[in-house]
C-alpha positions as CSV (number, residue, x, y, z in Angstrom):
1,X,0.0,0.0,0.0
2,X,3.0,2.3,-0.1
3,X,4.2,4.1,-3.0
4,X,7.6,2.1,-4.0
5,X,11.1,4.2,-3.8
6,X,12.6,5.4,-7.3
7,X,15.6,3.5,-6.9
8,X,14.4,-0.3,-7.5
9,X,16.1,-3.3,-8.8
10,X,14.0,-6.5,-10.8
11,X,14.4,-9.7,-8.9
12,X,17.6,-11.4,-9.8
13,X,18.4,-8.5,-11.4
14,X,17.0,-9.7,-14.6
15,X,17.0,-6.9,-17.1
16,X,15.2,-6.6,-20.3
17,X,14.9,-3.6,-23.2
18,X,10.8,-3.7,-21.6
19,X,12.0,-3.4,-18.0
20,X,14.2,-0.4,-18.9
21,X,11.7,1.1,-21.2
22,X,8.9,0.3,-17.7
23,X,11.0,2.0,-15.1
24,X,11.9,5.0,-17.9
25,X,7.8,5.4,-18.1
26,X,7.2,5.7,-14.5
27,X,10.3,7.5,-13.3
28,X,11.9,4.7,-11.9
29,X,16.0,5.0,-11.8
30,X,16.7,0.6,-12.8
31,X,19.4,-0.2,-10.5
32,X,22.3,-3.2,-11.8
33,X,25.0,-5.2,-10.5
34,X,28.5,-5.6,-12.1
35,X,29.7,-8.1,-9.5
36,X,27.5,-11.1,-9.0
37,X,28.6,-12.6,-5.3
38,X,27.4,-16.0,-6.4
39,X,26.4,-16.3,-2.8
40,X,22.9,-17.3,-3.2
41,X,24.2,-20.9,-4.7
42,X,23.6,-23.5,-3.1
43,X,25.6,-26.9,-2.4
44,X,23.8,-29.3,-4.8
45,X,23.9,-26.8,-7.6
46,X,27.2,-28.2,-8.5
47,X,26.6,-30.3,-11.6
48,X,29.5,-32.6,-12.8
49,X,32.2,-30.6,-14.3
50,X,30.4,-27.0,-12.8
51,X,32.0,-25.4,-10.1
52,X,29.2,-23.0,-8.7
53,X,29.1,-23.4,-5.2
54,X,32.8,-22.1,-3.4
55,X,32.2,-21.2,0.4
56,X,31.7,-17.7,1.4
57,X,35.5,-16.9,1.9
58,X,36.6,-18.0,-1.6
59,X,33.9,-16.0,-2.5
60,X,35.1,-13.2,-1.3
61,X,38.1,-13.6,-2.7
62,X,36.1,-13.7,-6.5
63,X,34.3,-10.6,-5.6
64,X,38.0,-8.9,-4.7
65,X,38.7,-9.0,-7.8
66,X,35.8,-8.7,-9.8
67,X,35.1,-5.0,-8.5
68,X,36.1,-1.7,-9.6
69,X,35.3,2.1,-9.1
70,X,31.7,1.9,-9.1
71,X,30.9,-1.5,-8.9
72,X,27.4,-2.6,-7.5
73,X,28.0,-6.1,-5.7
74,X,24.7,-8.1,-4.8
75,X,24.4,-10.1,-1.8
76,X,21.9,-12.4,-0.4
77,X,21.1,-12.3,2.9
78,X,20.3,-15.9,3.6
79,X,17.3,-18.0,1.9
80,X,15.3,-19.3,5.2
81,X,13.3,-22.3,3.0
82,X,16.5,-23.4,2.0
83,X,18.6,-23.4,5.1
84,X,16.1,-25.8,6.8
85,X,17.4,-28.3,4.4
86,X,21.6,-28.9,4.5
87,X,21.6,-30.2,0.7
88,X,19.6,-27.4,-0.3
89,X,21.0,-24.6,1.5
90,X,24.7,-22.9,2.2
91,X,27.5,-23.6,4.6
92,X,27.6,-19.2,5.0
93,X,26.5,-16.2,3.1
94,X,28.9,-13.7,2.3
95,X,27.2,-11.7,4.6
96,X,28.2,-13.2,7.7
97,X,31.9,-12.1,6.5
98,X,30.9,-8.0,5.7
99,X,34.0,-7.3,7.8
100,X,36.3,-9.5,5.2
101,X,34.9,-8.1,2.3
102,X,34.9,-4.5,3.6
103,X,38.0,-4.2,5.3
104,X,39.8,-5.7,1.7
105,X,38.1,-2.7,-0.2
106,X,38.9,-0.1,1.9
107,X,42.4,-1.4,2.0
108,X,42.3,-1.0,-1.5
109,X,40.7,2.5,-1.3
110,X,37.4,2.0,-2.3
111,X,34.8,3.4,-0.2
112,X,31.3,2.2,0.3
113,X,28.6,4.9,-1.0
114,X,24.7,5.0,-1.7
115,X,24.0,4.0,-5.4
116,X,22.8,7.7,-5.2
117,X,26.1,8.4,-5.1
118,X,27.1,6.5,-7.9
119,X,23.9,7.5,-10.1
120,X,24.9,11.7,-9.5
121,X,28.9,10.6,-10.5
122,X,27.6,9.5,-13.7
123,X,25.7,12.5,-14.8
């Protein structure tokens, strides 16, 4: 019952040439990533020679060096119906290691800003 904010993202971040032309009708700002954590795999999505699930600290590791200025990076924060269930669900979410993954980019002298930050940078 409550008017959405005009920063919005599609769930999973799917994006089409409708969805932009959507939020572009109704004022909405459509909000990317450029770094997918890969955190929201879970253990049995591993399919013979497909590495997709690495625990949260390799992860971490990807996303290091995945980023640049300006990077978006999506996390999950956890997936209850699938954590009841230990095939389904994740050893740990990258979450649960914010202090890794955040200490590492300010080492590296990035910053963490609003993605109004990053939207005004680009105009």
């Amino acid at each position: 019952g409550k008017e959405m904010g005009l920063l919005w993202r599609t769930p999973y971040y799917i994006v089409s040439d409708a969805i932009i032309k959507a939020s572009q009708e109704m004022k909405y700002t459509l909000v990317g990533k450029d770094v997918d954590s890969l955190d929201y795999v879970a253990k049995g999505q591993n399919t013979g020679s497909s590495q997709l699930y690495y625990p949260s600290a390799k992860l971490v590791e990807m996303i290091l060096e995945q980023k640049k200025p300006g990077s978006v990076i999506a996390l999950t924060l956890g997936r209850p119906g699938y954590d009841d269930n230990p095939a389904l669900g994740r050893d740990d979410y990258v979450f649960g290691h914010l202090d890794l993954l955040i200490n590492n980019l300010m080492q590296r002298g990035y910053s963490l800003v609003p993605v109004s930050t990053l939207i005004e940078a680009s105009r």
